[in-house]
Every structure is written in structure tokens, then in C-alpha cells.
C-alpha positions, -999 to +999 in steps of 0.1 A: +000+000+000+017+033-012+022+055+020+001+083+008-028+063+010-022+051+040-015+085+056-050+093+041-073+065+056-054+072+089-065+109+088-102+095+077-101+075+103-095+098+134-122+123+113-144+098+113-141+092+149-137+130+156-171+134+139-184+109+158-178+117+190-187+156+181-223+146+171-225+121+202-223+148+220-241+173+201-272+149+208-264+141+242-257+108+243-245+095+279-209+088+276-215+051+295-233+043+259-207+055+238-185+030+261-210+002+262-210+008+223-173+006+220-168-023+240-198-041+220-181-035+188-146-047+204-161-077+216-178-087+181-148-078+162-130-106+189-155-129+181-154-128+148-114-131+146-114-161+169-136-181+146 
């Protein structure tokens, strides 16, 4: 993968969670579901590679 492209989907990535976060709280989302959220999506991604 040519570095430039990777440079670029880090950078989308950390906008993406930027943006994320920014409209969590612009709705007012608890922060304890933003965790429980996280950690759901942690465990299903750990599920999914230990199959």
C-alpha cells in the first residue's frame, strides 16, 4: 500500500471518529453508551477473529 494512501485512511479514520464523538455529544448521548457501544463492537470484532 503506497504510503500516501495510507497517511489518508489514517487521517479519515481519526475524522471519522472525531465526527463521531462531536455529534454524540451534540445529541447528548451518555458517555457510558458511547462505552457500552465501543466495547460491544470490540467484543464482536474478537468474536469474529477467533472463529
Amino acid at each position: 500500500m503506497p504510503l500516501p494512501l495510507f497517511l489518508a485512511m489514517i487521517a479519515f479514520v481519526i475524522a471519522a471518529a472525531g465526527a463521531t464523538l462531536a455529534l454524540a455529544f451534540w445529541a447528548k448521548v451518555p458517555l457510558i453508551a458511547l462505552a457500552f457501544a465501543a466495547l460491544a463492537g470490540s467484543l464482536m470484532m474478537g468474536m469474529r477473529q477467533w472463529r
